[in-house]
N, C-alpha and C positions, 0 to 999 in steps of 0.2 A: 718721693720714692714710695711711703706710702700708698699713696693714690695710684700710683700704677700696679700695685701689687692689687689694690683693692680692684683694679678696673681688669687685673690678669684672671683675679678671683672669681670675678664675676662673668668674665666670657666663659671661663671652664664650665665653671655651674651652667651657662644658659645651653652654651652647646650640649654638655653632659644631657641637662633637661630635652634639648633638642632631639640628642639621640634614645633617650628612652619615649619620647614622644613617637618616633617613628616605627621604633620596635614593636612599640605597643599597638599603633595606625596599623602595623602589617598582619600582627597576631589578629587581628581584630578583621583584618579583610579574608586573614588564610580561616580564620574559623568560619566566615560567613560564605566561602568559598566553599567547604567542607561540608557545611550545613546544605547546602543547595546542591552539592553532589548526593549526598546522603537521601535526600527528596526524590531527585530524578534517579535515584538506583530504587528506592522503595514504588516510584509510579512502574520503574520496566517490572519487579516484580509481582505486580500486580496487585498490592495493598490497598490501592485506589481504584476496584475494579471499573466506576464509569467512565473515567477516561481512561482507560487501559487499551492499548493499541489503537488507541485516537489521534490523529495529528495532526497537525496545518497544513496545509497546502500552498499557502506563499504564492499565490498565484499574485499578486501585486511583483514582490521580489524577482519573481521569474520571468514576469514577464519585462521586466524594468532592464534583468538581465541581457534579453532579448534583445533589447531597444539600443543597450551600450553596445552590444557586438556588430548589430545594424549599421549603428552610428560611425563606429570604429573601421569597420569594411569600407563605408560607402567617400570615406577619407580618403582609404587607400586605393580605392577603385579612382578617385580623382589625380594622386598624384600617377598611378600608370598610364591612364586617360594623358598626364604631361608629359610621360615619357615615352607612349608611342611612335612621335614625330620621329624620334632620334634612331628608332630600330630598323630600319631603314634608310642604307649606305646611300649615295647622289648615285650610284651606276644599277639601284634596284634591288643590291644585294642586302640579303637580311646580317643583322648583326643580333652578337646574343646579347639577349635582354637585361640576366645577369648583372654583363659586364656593365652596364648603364644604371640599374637599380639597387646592385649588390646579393648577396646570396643571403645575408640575414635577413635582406627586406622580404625576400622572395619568400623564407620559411616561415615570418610573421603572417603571411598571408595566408599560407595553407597551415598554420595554428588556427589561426582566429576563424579561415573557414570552417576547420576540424570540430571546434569547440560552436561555433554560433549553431551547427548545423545537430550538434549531441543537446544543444538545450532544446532546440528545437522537438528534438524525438522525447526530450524529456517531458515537457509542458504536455505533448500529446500526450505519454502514458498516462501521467498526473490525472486529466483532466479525462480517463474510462475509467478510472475509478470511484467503487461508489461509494456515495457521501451518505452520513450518517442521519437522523433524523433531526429536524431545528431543533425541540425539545432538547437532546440528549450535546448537540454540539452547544447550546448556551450551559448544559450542565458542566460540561467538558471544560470551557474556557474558564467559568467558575471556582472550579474543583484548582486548574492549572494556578487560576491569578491568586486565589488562596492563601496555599499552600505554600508556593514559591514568595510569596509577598513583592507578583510584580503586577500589578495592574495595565498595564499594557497587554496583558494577555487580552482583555476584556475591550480597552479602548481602542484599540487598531483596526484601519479602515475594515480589514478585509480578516475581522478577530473571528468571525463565525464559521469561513472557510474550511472547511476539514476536509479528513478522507478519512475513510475506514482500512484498517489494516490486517483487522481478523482475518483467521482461517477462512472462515465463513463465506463472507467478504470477497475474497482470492481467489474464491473457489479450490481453496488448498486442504481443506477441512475431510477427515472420513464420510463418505455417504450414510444416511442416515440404518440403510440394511446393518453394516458392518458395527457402526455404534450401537444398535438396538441388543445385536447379540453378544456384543462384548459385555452387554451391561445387565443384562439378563439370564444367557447361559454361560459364560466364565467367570472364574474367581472375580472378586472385585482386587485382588491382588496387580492382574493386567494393567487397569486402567492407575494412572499414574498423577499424583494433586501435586498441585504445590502445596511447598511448606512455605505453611507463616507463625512468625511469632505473636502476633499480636490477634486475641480472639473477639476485638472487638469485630471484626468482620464476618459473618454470621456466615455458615456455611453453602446456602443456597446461591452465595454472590460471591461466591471465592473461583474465578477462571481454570475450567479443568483442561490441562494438556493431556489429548487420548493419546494414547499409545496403540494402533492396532496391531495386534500377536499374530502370528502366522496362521495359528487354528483358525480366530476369526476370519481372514480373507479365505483362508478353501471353505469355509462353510458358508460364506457368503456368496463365492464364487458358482459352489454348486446350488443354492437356492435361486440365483439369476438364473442359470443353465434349465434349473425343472419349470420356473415361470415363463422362462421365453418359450420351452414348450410347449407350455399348456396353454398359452395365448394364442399358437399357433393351430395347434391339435382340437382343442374344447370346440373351436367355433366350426372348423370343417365340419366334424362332427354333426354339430347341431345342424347347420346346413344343407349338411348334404340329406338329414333325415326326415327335413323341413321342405312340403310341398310350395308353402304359398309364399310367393311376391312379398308378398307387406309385411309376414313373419319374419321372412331373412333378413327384410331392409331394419325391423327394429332390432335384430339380432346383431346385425352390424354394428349399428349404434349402438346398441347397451356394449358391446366387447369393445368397441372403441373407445367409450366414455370410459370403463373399466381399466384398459390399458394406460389411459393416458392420468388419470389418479394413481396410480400404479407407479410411471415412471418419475411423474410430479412429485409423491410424496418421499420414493427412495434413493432418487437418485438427486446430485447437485448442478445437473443441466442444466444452461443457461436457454435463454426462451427460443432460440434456433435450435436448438439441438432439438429441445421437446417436442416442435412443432415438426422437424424433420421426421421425429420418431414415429409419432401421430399419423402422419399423412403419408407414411412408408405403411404402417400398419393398415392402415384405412385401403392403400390402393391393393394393400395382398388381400384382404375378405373382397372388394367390391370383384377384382379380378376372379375370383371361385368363385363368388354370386352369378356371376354370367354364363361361367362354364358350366354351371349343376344343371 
């Protein structure tokens, strides 16, 4: 009797022990859990300014993704490929396919065409975006495996891959006209920082979200409106009061070369646009060179 008391004794206590072992395995994963939410909330707010809107690209993943839905279609293209014969009655008449493959098969089909066909468009978006410099995506991975203490950030084939996601980046960013004057003739009240608590981050590296005010775009608006005239206006001018050939022609140049730093430095055109601007500009003076 004893003995079995001892041996009832003893299971209590190991399982008791058991379950404060697991209590404690879980505290210990929810705090580790916590901790690494607490990290990726400090990188979205940007306490980590160099990898700050830095990200993978998973172009391995995605395309792997590609490969299963491939895969998975080209399955289901075999069994229809078996059930053609049948769709067609012995007197010629069609029968519905449906009835032969079933209606859930049918909607597995145009899922998985729905979905192969949305990665598809996705890998494309993915893969115009632009990527950040070597330098800065090895800092990027760095700063990530650190921090998170996973090293995988670092080892993985395709660990250097990034995108950039800034404003910038998107071309979602203020042009640099409407920045310049927000920052120089309105209060500094307008323009809008994060808040951080921690000052070890020096203020030249702290990410500013602009806010542009309403004043800024009309006085932005009207200083585009006076430069597109005067780009237009200045050169007739000078042209039409300019006898020689080879004066106009450098005249042309110098206002094209003028225009085209002009649209370069203030606006956030991508390289078609500027080139269209360019060579719109260019053919309206060569056009009044002719006619003067």
């Amino acid at each position: 009797m004893a003995s079995d008391e001892e041996h009832s004794k003893d299971s209590r206590l190991s399982f008791h022990n058991g379950s404060e072992q697991k209590i404690a395995h879980k505290k210990a994963s929810l705090s580790i859990v916590s901790l690494v939410y607490s990290l990726l909330y400090d990188f979205a707010r940007g306490l980590y300014p160099e990898a700050w809107y830095m990200f993978k690209r998973f172009e391995t993943l995605s395309l792997f993704n590609i490969y299963h839905y491939q895969h998975d279609l080209v399955q289901l293209n075999q069994k229809i490929d078996s059930y053609k014969e049948s769709w067609t009655g012995l007197n010629g008449t069609q029968i519905d396919s449906t009835k032969e493959i079933g209606e859930e098969y049918i909607m597995n089909v145009r899922k998985l065409l729905r979905e192969y066909h949305e990665a598809i468009r996705n890998i494309k978006e993915i893969s115009q975006m632009k990527r950040p410099e070597m330098s800065r995506r090895t800092t990027v991975v760095d700063v990530l495996s650190k921090r998170l203490d996973w090293k995988f950030y670092t080892t993985a084939g395709d660990a250097l891959s990034m995108l950039h996601l800034t404003p910038e980046a998107l071309n979602a960013s203020p042009d640099k006209i409407r920045v310049a004057i927000q920052h120089y003739a309105l209060s500094p009240e307008v323009s809008l920082l994060a808040d951080y608590e921690e000052e070890r981050i020096p203020p030249s590296q702290r990410p500013i979200h602009m806010f542009i005010h309403s004043t800024t775009d009309i006085v932005a608006r009207l200083i585009i409106s006076i430069l597109g005239g005067v780009f237009l206006m200045l050169p007739m001018i000078s042209l039409a009061y300019t006898e020689s050939l080879l004066m106009r022609q450098l005249f042309v140049v110098m206002f094209v070369f003028l225009f085209a730093v002009c649209v370069t430095l203030g606006s956030n055109s991508s390289n078609q646009e500027l080139l269209m601007a360019s060579a719109t500009y260019s053919a309206v003076l060569v056009v009044f060179v002719g006619r003067v």
